[in-house]
C-alpha positions in Angstrom: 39.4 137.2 49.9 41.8 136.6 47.1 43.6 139.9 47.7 43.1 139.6 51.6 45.1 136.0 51.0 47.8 137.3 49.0 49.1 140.2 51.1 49.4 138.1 54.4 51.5 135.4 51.9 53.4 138.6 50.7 53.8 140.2 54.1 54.9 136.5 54.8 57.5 136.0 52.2 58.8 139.7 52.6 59.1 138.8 56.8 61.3 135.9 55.7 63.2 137.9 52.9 63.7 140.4 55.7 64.8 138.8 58.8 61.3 139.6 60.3 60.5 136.0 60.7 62.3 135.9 64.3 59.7 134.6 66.9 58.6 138.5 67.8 54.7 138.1 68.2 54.7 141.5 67.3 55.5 141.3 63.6 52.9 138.3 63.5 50.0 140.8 64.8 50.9 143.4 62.2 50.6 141.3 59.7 47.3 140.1 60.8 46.2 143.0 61.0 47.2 144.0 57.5 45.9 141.2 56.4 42.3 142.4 58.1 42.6 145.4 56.7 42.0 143.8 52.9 38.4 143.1 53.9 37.6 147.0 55.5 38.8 148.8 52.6 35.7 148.2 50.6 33.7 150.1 53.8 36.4 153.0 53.7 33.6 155.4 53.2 31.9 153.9 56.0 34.4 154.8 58.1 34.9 158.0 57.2 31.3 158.9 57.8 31.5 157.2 60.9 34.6 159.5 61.8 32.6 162.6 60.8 29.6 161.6 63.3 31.8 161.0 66.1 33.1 164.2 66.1 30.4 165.9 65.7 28.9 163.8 68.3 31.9 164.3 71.0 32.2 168.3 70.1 28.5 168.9 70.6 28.4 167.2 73.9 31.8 168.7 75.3 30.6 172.2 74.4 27.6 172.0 76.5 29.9 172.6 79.7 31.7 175.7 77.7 27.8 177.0 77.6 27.7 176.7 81.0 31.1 178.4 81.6 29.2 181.8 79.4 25.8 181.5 81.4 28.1 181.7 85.0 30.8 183.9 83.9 28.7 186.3 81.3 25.7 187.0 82.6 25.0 185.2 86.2 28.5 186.6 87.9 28.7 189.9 85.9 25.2 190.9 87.1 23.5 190.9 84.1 19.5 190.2 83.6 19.1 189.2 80.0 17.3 186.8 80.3 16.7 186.3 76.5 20.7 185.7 76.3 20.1 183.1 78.4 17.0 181.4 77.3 19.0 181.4 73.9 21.9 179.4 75.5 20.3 177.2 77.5 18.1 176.1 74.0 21.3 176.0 72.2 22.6 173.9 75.0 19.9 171.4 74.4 20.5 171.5 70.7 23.5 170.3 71.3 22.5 167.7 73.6 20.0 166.7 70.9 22.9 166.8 68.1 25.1 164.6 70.1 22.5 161.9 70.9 21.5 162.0 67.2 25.0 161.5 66.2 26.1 159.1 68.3 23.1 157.0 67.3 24.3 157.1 63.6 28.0 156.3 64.3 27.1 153.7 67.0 24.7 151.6 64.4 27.2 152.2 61.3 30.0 151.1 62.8 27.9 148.2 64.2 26.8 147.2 60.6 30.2 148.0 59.3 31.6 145.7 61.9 29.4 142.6 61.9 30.0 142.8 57.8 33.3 143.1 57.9 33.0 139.7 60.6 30.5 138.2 58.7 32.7 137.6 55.6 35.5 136.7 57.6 33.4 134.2 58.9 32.5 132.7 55.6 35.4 132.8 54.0 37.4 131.2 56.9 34.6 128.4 56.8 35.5 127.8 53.0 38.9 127.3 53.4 38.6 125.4 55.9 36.6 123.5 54.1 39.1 123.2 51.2 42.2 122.3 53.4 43.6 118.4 53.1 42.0 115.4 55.3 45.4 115.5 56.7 44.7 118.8 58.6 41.8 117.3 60.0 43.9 114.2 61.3 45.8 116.7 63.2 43.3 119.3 64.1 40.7 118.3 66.6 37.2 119.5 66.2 36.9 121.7 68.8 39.5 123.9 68.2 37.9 124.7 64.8 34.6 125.6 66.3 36.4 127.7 68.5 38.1 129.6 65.3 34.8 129.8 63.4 32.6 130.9 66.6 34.9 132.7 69.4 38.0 133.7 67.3 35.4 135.5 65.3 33.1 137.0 67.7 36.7 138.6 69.2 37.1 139.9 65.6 33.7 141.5 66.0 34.7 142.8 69.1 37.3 144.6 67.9 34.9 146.9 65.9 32.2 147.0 68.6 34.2 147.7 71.3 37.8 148.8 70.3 37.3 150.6 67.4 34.7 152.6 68.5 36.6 153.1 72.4 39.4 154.3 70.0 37.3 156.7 68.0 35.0 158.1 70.2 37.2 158.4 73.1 40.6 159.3 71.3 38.9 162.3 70.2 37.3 162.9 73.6 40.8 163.2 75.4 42.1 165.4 72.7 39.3 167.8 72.4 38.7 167.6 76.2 42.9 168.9 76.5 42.3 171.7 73.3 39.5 173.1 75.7 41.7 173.2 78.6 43.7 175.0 77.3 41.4 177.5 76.0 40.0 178.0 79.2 43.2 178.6 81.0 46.7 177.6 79.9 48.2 177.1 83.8 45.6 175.0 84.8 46.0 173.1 81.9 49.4 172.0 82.3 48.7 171.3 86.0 46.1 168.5 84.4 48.9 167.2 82.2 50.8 166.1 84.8 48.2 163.2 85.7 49.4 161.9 82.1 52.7 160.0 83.6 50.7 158.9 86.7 48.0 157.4 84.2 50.6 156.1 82.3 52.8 154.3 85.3 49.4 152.4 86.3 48.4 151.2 83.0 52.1 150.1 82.1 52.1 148.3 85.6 48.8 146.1 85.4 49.1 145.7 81.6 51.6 143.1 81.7 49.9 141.6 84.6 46.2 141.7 83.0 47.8 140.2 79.7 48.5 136.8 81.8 45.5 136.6 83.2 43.2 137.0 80.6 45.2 134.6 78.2 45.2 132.1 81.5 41.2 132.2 81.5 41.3 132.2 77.0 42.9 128.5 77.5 40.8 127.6 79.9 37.7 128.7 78.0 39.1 127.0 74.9 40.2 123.5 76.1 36.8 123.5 77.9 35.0 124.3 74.5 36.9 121.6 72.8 36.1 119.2 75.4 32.9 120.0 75.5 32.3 119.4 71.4 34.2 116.4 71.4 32.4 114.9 74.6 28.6 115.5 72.3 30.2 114.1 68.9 30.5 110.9 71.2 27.9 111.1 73.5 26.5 107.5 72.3 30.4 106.4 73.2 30.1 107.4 76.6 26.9 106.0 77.5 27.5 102.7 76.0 30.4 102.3 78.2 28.8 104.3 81.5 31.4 106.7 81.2 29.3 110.4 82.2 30.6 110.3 85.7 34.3 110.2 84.5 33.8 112.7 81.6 31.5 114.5 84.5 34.8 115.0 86.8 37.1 115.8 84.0 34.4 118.6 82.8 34.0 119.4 86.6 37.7 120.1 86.5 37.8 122.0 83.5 35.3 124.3 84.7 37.0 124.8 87.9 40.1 125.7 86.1 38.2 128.3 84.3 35.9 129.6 86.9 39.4 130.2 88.9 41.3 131.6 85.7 38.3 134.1 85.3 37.5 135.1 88.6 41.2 136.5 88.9 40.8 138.1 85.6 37.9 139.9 87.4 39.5 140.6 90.7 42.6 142.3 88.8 40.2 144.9 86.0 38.4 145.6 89.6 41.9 146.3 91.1 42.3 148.7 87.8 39.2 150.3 87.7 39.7 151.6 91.5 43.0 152.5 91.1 41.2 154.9 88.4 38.6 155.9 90.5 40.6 156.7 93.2 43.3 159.2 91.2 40.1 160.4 89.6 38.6 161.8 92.8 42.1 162.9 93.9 42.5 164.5 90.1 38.7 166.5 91.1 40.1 167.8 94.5 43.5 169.1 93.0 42.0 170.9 90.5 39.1 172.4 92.9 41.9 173.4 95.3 44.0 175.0 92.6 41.2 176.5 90.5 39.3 177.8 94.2 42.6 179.4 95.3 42.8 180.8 91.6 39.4 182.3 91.5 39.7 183.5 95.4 42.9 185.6 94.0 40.6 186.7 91.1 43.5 184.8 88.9 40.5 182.9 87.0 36.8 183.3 86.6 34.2 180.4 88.5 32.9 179.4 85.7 36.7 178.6 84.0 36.7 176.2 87.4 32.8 174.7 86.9 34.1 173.9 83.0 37.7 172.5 84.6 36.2 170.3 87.0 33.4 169.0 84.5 36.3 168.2 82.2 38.2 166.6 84.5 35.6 164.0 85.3 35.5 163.9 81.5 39.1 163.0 81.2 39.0 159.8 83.4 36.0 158.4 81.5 37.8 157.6 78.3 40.9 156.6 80.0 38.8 154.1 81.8 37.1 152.9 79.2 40.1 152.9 76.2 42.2 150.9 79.3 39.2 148.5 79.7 39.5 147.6 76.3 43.1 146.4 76.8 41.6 142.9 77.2 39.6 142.9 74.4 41.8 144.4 72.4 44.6 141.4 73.5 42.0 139.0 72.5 41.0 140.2 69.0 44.7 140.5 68.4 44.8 136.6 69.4 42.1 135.6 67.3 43.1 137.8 64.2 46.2 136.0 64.4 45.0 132.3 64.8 42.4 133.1 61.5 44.6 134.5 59.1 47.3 131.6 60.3 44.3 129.3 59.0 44.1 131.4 55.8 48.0 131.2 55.7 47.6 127.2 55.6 47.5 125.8 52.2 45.9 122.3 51.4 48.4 119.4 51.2 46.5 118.0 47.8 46.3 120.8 45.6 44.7 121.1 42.3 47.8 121.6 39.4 47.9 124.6 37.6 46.4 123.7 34.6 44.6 120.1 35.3 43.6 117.9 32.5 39.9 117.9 31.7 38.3 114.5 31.4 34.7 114.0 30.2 32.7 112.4 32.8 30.3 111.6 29.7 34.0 109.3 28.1 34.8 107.6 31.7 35.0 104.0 31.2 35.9 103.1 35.1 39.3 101.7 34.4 41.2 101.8 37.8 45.5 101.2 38.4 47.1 101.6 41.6 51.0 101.3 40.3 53.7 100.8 42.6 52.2 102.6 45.4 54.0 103.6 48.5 51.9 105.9 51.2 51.7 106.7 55.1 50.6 109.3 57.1 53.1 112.4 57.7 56.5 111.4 58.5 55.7 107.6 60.0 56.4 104.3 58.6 54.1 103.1 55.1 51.1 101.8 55.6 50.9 101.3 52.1 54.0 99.6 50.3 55.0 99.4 46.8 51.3 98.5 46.0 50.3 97.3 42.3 46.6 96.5 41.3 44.3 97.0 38.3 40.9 97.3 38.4 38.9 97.1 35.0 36.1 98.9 34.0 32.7 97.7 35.7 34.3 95.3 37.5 33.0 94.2 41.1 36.0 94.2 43.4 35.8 93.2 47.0 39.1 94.3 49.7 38.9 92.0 52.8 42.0 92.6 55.5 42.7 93.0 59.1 42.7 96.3 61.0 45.2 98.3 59.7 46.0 96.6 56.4 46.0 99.6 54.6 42.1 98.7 52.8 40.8 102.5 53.9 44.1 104.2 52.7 44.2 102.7 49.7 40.2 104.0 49.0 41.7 107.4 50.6 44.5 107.6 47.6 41.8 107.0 44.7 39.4 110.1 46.0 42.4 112.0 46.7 42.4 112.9 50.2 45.7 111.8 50.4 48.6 111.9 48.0 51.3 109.0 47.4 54.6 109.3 48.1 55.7 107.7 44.9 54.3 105.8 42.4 50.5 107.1 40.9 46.9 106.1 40.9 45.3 106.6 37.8 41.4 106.2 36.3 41.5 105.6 32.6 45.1 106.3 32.3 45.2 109.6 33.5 46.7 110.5 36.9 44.2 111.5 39.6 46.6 114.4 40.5 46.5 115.7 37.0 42.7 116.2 37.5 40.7 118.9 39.3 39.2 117.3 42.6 35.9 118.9 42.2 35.7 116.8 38.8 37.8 113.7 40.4 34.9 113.5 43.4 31.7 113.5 40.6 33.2 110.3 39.1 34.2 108.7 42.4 31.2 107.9 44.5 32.1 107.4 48.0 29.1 105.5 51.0 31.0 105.2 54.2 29.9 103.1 56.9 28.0 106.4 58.8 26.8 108.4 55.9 26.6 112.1 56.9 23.2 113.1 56.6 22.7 117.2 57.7 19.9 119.4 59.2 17.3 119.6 56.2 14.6 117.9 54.0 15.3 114.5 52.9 15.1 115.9 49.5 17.6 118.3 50.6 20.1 115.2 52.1 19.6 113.5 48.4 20.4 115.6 45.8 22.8 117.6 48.5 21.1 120.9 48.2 21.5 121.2 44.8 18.4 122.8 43.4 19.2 121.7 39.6 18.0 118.4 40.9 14.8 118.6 40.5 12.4 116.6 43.1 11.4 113.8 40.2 14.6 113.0 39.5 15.3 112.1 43.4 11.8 110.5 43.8 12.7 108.1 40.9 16.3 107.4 42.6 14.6 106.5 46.1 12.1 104.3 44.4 15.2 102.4 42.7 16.9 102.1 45.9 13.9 100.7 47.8 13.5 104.1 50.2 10.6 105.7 48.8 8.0 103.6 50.6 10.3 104.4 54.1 9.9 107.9 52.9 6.3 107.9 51.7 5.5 107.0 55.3 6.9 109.9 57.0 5.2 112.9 58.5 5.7 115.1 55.6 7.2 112.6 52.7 10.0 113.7 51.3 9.8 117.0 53.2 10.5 115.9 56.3 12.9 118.3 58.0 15.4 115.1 59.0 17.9 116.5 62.3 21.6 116.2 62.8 23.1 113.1 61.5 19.7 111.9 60.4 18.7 111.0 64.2 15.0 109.2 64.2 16.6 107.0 61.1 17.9 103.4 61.5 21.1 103.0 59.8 20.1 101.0 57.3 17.2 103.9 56.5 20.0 106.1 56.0 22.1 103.9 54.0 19.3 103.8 51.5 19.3 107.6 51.6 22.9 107.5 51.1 22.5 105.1 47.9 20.1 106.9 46.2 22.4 110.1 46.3 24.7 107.3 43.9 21.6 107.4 41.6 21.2 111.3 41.8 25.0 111.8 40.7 25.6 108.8 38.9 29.2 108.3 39.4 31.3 106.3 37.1 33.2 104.6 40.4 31.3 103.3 42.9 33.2 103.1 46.5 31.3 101.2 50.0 33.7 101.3 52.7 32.2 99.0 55.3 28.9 100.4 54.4 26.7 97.2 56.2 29.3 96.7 58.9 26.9 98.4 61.4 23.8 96.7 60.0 21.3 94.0 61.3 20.4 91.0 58.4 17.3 92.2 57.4 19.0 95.5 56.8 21.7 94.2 55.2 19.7 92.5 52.7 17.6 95.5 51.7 21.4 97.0 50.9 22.4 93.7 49.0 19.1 94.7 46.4 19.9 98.1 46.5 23.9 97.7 45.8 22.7 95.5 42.7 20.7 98.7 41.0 23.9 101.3 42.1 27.0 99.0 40.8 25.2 98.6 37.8 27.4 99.8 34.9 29.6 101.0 37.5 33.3 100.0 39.0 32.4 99.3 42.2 34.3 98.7 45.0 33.7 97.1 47.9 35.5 97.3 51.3 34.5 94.4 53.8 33.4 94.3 57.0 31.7 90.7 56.7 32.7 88.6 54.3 29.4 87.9 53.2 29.5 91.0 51.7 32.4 90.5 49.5 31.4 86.6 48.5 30.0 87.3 45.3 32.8 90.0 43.9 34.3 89.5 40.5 37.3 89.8 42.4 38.5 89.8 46.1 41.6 91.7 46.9 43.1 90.2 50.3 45.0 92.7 51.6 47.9 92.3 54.6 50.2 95.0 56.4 50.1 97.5 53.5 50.0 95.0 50.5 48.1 92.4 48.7 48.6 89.1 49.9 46.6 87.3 47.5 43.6 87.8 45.3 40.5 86.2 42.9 37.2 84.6 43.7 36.1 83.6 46.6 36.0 80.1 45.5 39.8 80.4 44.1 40.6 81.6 47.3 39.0 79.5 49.6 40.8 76.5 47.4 43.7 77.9 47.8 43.9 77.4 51.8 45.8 81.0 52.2 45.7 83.9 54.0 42.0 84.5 52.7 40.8 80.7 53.9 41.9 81.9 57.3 39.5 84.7 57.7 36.7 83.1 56.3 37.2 80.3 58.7 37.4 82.6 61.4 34.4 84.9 60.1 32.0 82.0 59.6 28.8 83.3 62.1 30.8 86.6 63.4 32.3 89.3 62.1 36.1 89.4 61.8 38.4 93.0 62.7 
């Protein structure tokens, strides 16, 4: 992947060094497809036996007409009655029939595994880096259109070594064996056939262009109705709260529509181009009978030089069709090479430095400092604005504000999604962006207010599928929490296969679930961002137990949905259009008739935006 990686950023850099960089799509699917080629040059030998079987395949089964051409011409015509001659060809003829099946079995089932290896690490790899790009990608990038990268860009890539390749193999060396046996047969008659070559050409050249359109026409159709599609189930609870499925129903209808039409003239025009072969086929098969009859009436050629012509003949279209039919596919893997590798050309915005400093998460005290911070989002205004806080070590801090007071962004910049634009954010003195990430996320602990729970056990959706986590170890961090007797009580205990998103769970069931995953990796910073916003009282209190084991020992922080929540911080950090309007305890503040005062007037019974 590495090396795969560095030749399209080389191929890149020497593009720009070079001029090449001028918006020619051309140079862009070269490069793609250099950059493929990185990942089939470990199966070079795999191709190369897969070359050697197609031509033995192709050769044994475009002899078997030339054995014809003998039996006619050799024995049949001249008179002869050897009938041993002929038993001998006609079992030699079906040797070769047997060679080219078994042939084209092997190089039809290596190329196949070849292939879907070659895709299947593609596959992966793309699904790690994607994985590894910044949350701002995924601000900008919706959903849809990266299942449509991971599932359909790369089942194009597999086409291209299903279909293409082995179109370009097998019949590329059809057509040009096919011509060398023409011309062994009889030179004149040869170059007669040749002369179809322009004509062939002229149609192909005149419905490429065409066919181009109207297959990317029905590939944007096909996507944006993919990407509605995913985005319309990740909010399917959305649209039946607010009885929206007959709107979303039209707007699907009209996708669909747009589709269906964009694919039906994709049809109409490779039926169009499949006739127009047909037709100069059949004409190609009555040329050559008229010229070859009138040569074998003159006694220029023998009949069965004609039988052998006209078989090949029928055998020259076949390929054509087939290598032209693959125009569309071959469009579309060039598409979706390109659209992968300009995902594998994308580097994260939040990198790791060259060298980051270590820092023991055994030594972490906890200490937090936000100093003069100034953020936003891409090129817009700050949400975040020359922002100064400390946060000591074990210390309970609670961040109350308004929608869009910059509480999430703030919680964003201390596990590193996001980097400042000036100023730094440091834990224990050390910069966040001096340290790896993968070491930064083990001391910062992070329960949202939906915790992500995937397809698997609940032991599984504790410890995160880390297997060095052994089943005691969660069991003991459920009971802290308060979620082993929920757990105890399902079908299968903690081996209950739990489905997407944890559905069958309440949310505070899942909550727990996520808190006991705190106990599993024991962070030094503990983060809730409106983790009981979505909870009923009962649950809420369940929570308020468990959040009393988890912040123990821990710098814990505590984003606000209710109030409530916050009342009994150490500290309550009011926050207001991108900095801190005021801040201490909840009594201090309340005293204080401020900014804070306000919302807990307001919040008193209901919960506050």
């Amino acid at each position: 992947m590495a090396n795969s990686i560095r030749n399209w950023e080389a191929d890149q850099k020497a593009d720009r060094q070079t001029g090449k960089n001028q918006p020619k799509p051309d140079i862009k699917y070269v490069s793609a497809f250099r950059a493929l080629s990185a990942f089939a040059k470990p199966h070079k030998w795999s191709f190369m036996l897969i070359f050697f079987c197609t031509l033995l395949a192709i050769a044994a089964e475009l002899l078997q007409p030339y054995l014809v051409k003998v039996i006619i011409d050799d024995h049949l015509m001249a008179g002869k009655g050897e009938y041993s001659a002929i038993i001998g060809i006609g079992a030699l003829y079906l040797g070769l029939a047997a060679m080219s099946l078994l042939f084209t079995y092997l190089q039809n089932n290596m190329l196949q595994y070849t292939g879907q290896s070659i895709v299947a690490k593609v596959r992966k790899q793309l699904f790690e880096h994607i994985s590894k790009l910044s949350m701002s990608y995924f601000d900008r990038t919706s959903s849809g259109s990266l299942i449509t990268h991971v599932s359909s860009d790369t089942e194009s890539l597999n086409q291209l070594f299903s279909q293409v390749l082995m179109s370009v193999l097998r019949d590329g060396m059809t057509l040009v064996i096919i011509i060398f046996l023409m011309f062994q047969l009889d030179v004149q008659l040869a170059l007669y056939c040749l002369l179809l070559l322009p004509i062939i050409a002229g149609i192909a050249i005149g419905f490429r262009s065409y066919m181009r359109r109207t297959y990317q026409r029905a590939r944007t159709q096909l996507s944006r109705l993919i990407a509605f599609t995913a985005e319309n189930l990740a909010g399917m609870n959305l649209i039946q709260a607010f009885h929206q499925e007959k709107e979303q129903q039209r707007e699907f209808t009209e996708r669909n529509e747009g589709y269906f039409r964009a694919n039906m003239k994709e049809v109409k025009t490779q039926v169009w181009f499949r006739c127009s072969f047909d037709i100069l086929s059949n004409l190609s098969i009555a040329f050559v009978t008229w010229l070859g009859g009138m040569a074998v009436l003159n006694k220029q050629i023998e009949f069965g030089v004609l039988y052998a012509f006209i078989t090949y003949i029928r055998l020259f279209f076949q390929p054509l069709n087939t290598i032209t039919q693959q125009w569309n596919t071959l469009q579309s893997a060039t598409v979706a090479v390109t659209r992968i590798w300009g995902i594998f050309a994308l580097k994260p915005e939040v990198e790791n430095k060259a060298k980051p400093r270590a820092l023991a998460k055994a030594q972490v005290r906890g200490d937090i400092e936000f100093d003069h911070v100034v953020f936003g989002y891409g090129e817009h205004a700050p949400v975040i604005r020359d922002l100064s806080l400390r946060i000591r070590a074990g210390e309970r801090i609670g961040i109350v504000g308004t929608t869009g007071a910059g509480k999430s962004s703030l919680i964003s910049l201390l596990c590193r999604f996001y980097d400042v634009r000036s100023g730094g954010v440091r834990i224990d003195g050390m910069d966040v962006r001096d340290m790896e990430q993968s070491q930064l996320h083990r001391i910062v602990g992070l329960v949202q207010q939906e915790p992500y729970l995937y397809s698997g056990s609940v032991l599984d959706n504790v410890r995160l599928f880390d297997t060095d986590i052994d089943e005691d170890t969660v069991i003991e961090a459920c009971r802290l929490v308060g979620a082993d007797a929920i757990i105890q009580r399902m079908s299968d205990g903690y081996n209950t296969r739990l489905s997407e998103r944890g559905s069958g769970l309440s949310a505070g069931e899942r909550q727990l679930i996520s808190f006991a995953r705190i106990i599993v990796f024991q962070p030094k910073i503990l983060i809730l961002d409106e983790a009981t916003a979505n909870l009923d009282s009962y649950s809420e209190q369940l929570l308020e137990q468990a959040l009393a084991i988890v912040s123990k020992g821990r710098t814990t922080i505590i984003i606000a949905h209710r109030l409530s929540t916050v009342m009994k911080a150490d500290r309550i950090i009011v926050m207001r259009k991108g900095a801190i309007a005021e801040q201490g305890t909840h009594s201090e503040l309340v005293r204080r008739h401020g900014y804070y005062e306000e919302l807990y007037r307001h919040s008193r019974g209901k919960v506050f935006a």
